[in-house]
C-alpha positions as CSV (number, residue, x, y, z in Angstrom):
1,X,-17.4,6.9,-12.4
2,X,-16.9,7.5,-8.9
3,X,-17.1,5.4,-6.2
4,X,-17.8,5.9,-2.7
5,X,-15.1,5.9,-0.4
6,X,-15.7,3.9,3.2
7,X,-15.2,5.1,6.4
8,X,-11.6,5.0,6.9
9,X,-10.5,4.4,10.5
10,X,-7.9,7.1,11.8
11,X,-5.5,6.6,14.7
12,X,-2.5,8.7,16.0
13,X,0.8,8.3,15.0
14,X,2.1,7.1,18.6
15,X,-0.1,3.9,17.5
16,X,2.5,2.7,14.9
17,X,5.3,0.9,16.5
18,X,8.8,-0.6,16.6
19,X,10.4,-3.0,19.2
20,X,14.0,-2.9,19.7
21,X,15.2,-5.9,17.8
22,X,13.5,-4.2,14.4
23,X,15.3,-1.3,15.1
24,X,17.9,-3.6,15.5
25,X,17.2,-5.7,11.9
26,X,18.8,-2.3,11.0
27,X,22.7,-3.1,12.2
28,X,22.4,-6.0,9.6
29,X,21.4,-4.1,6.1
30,X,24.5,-2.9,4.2
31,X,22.7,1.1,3.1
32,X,22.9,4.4,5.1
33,X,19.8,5.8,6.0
34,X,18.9,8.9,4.0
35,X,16.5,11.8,5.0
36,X,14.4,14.0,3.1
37,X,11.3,16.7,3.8
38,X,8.4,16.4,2.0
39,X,6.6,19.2,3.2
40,X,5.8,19.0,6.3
41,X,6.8,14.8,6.8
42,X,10.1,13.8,7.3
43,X,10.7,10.7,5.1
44,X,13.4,7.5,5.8
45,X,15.1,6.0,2.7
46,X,17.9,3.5,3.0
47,X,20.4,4.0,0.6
48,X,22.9,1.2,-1.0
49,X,25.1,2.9,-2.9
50,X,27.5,4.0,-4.5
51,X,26.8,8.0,-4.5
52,X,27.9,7.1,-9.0
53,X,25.8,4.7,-9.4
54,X,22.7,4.9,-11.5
55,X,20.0,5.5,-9.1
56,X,16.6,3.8,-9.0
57,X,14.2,4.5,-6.3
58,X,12.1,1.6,-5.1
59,X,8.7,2.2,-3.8
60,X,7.3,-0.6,-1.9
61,X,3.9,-2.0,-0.9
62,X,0.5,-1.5,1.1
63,X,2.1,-3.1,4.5
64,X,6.2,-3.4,3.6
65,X,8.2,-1.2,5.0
66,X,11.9,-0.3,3.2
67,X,14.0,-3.1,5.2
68,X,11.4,-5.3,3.9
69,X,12.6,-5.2,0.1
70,X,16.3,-5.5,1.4
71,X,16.6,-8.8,-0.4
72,X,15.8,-7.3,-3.6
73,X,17.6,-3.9,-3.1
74,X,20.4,-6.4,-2.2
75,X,19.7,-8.2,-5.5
76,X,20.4,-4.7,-7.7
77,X,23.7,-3.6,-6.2
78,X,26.4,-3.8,-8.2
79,X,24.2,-3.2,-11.2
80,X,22.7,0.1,-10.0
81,X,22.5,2.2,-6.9
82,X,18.9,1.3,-4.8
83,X,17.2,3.3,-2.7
84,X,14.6,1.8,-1.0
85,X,11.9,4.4,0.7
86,X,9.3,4.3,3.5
87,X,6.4,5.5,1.9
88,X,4.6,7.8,4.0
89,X,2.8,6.3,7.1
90,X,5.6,2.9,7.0
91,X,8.6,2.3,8.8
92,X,10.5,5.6,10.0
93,X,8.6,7.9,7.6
94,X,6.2,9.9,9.2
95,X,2.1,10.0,9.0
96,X,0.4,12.9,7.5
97,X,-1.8,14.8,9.2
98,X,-4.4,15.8,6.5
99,X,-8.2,16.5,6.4
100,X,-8.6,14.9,2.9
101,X,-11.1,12.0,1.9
102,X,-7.6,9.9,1.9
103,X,-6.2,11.5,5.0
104,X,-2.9,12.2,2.7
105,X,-2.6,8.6,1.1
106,X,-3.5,9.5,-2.0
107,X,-1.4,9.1,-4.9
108,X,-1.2,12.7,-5.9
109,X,0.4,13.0,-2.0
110,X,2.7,9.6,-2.7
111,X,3.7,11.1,-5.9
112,X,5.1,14.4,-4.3
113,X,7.2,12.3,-1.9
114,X,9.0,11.0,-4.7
115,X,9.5,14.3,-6.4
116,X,11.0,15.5,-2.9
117,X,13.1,12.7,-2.9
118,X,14.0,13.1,-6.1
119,X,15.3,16.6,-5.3
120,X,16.1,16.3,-1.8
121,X,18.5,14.4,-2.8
122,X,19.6,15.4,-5.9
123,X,19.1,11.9,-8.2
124,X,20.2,12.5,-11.7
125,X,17.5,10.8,-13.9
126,X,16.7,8.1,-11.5
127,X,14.4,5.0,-13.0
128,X,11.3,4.2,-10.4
129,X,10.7,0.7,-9.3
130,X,7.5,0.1,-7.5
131,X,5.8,-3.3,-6.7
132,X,1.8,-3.2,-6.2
133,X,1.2,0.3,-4.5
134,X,4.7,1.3,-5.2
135,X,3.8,0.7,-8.6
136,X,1.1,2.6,-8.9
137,X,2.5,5.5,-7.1
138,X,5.6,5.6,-9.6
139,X,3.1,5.2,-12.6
140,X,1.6,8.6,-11.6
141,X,5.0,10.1,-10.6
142,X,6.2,8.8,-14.5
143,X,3.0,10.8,-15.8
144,X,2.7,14.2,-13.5
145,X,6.7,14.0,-11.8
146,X,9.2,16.9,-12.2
147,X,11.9,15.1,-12.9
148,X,13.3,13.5,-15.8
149,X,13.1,9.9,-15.9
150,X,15.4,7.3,-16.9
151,X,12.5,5.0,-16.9
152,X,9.9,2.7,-14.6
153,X,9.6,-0.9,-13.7
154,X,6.0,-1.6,-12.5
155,X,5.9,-5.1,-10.6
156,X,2.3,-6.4,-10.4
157,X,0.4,-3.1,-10.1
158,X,-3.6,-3.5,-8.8
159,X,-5.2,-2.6,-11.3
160,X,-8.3,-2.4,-9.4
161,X,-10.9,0.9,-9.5
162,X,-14.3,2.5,-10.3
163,X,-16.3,0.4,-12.4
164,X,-13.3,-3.0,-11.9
165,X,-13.2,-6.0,-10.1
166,X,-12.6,-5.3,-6.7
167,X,-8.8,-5.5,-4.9
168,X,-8.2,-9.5,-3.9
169,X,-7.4,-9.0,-0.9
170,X,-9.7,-7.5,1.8
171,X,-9.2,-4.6,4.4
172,X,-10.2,-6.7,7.2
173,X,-7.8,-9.6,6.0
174,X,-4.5,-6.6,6.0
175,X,-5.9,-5.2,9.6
176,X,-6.1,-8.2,11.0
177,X,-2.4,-8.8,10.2
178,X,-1.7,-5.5,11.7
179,X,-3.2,-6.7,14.8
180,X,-1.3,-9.4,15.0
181,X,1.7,-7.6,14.6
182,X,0.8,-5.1,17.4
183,X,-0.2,-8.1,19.7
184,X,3.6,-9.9,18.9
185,X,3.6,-12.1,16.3
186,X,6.1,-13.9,15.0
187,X,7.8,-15.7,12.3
188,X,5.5,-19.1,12.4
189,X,2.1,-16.8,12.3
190,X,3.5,-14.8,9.4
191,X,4.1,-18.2,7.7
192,X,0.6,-19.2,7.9
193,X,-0.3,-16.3,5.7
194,X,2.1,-16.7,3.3
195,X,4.3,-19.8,3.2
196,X,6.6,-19.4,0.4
197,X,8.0,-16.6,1.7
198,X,12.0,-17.0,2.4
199,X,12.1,-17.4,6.5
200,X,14.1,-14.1,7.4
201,X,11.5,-11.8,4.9
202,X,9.0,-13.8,7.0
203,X,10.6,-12.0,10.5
204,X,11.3,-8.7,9.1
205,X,7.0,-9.2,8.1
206,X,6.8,-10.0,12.0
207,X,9.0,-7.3,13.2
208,X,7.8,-4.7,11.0
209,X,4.7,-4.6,9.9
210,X,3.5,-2.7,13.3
211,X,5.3,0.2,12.3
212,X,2.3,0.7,9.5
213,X,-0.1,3.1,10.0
214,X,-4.3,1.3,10.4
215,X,-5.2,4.9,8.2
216,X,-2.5,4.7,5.7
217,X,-3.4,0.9,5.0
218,X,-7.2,1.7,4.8
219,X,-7.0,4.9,2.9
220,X,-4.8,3.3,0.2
221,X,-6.9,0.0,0.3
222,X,-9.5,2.7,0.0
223,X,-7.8,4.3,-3.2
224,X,-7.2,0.6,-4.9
225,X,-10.8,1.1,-5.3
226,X,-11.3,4.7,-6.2
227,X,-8.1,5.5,-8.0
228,X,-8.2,4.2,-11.3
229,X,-4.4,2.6,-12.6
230,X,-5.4,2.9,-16.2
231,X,-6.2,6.3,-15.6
232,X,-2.7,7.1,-15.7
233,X,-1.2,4.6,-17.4
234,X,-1.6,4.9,-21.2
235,X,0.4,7.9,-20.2
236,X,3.2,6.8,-19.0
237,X,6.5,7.4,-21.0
238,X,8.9,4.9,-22.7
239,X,10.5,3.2,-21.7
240,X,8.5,1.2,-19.0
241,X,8.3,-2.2,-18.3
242,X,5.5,-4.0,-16.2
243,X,6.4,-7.2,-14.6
244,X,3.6,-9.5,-13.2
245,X,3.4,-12.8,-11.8
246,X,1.8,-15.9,-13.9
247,X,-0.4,-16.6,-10.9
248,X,-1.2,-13.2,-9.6
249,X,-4.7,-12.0,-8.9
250,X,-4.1,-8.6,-9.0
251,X,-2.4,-8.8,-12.8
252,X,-4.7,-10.9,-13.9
253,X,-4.4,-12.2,-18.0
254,X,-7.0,-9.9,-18.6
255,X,-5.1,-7.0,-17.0
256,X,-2.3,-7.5,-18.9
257,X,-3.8,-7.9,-22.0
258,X,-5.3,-4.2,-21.4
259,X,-1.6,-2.9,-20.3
260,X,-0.9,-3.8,-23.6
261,X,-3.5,-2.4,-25.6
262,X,-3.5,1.1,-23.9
263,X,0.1,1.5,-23.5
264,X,1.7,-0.8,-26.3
265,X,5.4,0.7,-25.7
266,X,5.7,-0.8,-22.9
267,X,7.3,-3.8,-22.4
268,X,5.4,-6.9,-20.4
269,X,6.9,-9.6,-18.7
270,X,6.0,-12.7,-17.2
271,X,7.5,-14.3,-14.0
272,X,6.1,-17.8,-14.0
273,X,4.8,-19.5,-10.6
274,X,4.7,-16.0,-9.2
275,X,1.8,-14.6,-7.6
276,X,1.1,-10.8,-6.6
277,X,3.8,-11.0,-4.3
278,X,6.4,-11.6,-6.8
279,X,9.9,-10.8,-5.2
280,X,8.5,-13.0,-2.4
281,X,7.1,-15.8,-4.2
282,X,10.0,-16.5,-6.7
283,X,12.5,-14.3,-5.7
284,X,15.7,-15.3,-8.0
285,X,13.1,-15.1,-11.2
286,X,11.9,-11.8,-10.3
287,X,15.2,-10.5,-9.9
288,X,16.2,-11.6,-13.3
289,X,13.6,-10.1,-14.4
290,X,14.1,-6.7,-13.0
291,X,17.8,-6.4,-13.9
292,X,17.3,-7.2,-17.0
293,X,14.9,-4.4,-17.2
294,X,17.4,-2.3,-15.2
295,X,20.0,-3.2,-17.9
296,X,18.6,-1.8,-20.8
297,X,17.2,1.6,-19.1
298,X,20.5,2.3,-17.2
């Protein structure tokens, strides 16, 4: 089944920006920023070290740029070695300029970033971590990658497409956030939209969220609806685990009862009173559930 793609509103990169105390946010996170060429984009990662460690690439979400997922890449050192990465279009990573029905935000284009990143900077069997569009990203990469694999962690993937409920949240509802942040929000609005969030993830949202491209948020919202997750993942290799929150209405029971059934090596697990955003929501129960993940594939 395919389903039709809206109209998708484009905007030059000089549109996405970033005020001086974000750039600033920067001075306080303990990585090195990292560098790599995908093509023709340059892409930012921020790197936590150590250059032994086991290496596991995080791909983050629809609107969160790397310093974003600090807490959690904070919440994985000493275990492993994260690397958190501004998907195309986010943060410091550059927009594509492509004449595609996605404009370059599709996963086939996400999942090439991570093989260059993979080999751009040489990562020796590297396990992918993705939460919601990060996850689906390294649920193709797991499937069509170059690279061997140590193994994925999928946190709450949508598991919306042709023929399925549609994504929860709206276009219009993400936009108008952007807007916000391009007009100078700040902590207190953020916390209207989502009030359990930790306060200093709720001013990095304020302070960061404007450097998102308004195409790379439409065109993935876009694919949420036209890319089917379940296309890929009965494919993807063991060891995986897929975490979801208890409350999330992107995971929903239903959707995990299907993650079973088409891809019963995997490994499932819970993280009570979370919702979609689960890092965010209960962030010390997430993170015990990711190392322990973490544990047995590194």
């Amino acid at each position: 089944m395919t389903t039709p793609l809206p109209l998708i509103p484009t905007e030059p990169p000089a549109a996405r920006t970033l005020s001086q105390p974000a750039l600033a946010d920067l001075g306080d996170v303990p990585a090195v920023s990292r560098w790599v060429r995908s093509g023709s984009l340059r892409l930012h990662l921020l790197d936590y070290g150590p250059a032994d460690g086991v290496p596991v690439l995080i791909l983050p979400g629809i609107t969160s740029p790397a310093i974003t997922m600090d807490f959690v890449a904070r919440g994985l050192t000493g275990l492993v070695r994260p690397l958190v990465l501004d998907v195309r279009g986010r943060g410091l990573s550059d927009s594509p300029s492509a004449d595609s029905a996605l404009h370059g935000y599709d996963l086939a284009s996400y999942a090439a970033d991570v093989d260059a990143v993979v080999s751009g900077l040489h990562l020796d069997r590297p396990v992918l971590l993705g939460h919601s569009m990060g996850a689906r990203i390294a649920a193709l990469a797991a499937t069509t990658g170059e690279h061997e694999l140590r193994g994925v962690v999928l946190v709450d993937p949508p598991m919306s497409g042709p023929g399925r409920d549609p994504y929860p949240t709206s276009l219009e509802a993400f936009l108008r956030q952007l807007d916000q942040a391009r007009s100078g929000t700040d902590a207190d609005e953020v916390a209207q939209s989502w009030p359990r969030w930790p306060r200093r993830e709720q001013e990095l949202r304020a302070r960061w969220l404007s450097s998102c491209s308004r195409t790379a948020i439409a065109a993935t919202h876009a694919g949420f609806e036209s890319e089917d997750f379940f296309a890929h993942w009965p494919d993807v290799p063991s060891p995986a685990v897929l975490v979801h929150g208890a409350d999330s209405p992107v995971v929903t029971a239903a959707g995990a009862r299907e993650a079973a059934e088409t891809n019963p090596s995997a490994e499932l697990v819970e993280v009570p009173g979370a919702g979609h955003m689960v890092f965010w929501d209960e962030p010390g129960a997430a993170l015990a559930a990711v190392r322990g993940a973490l544990r047995k594939l590194s």
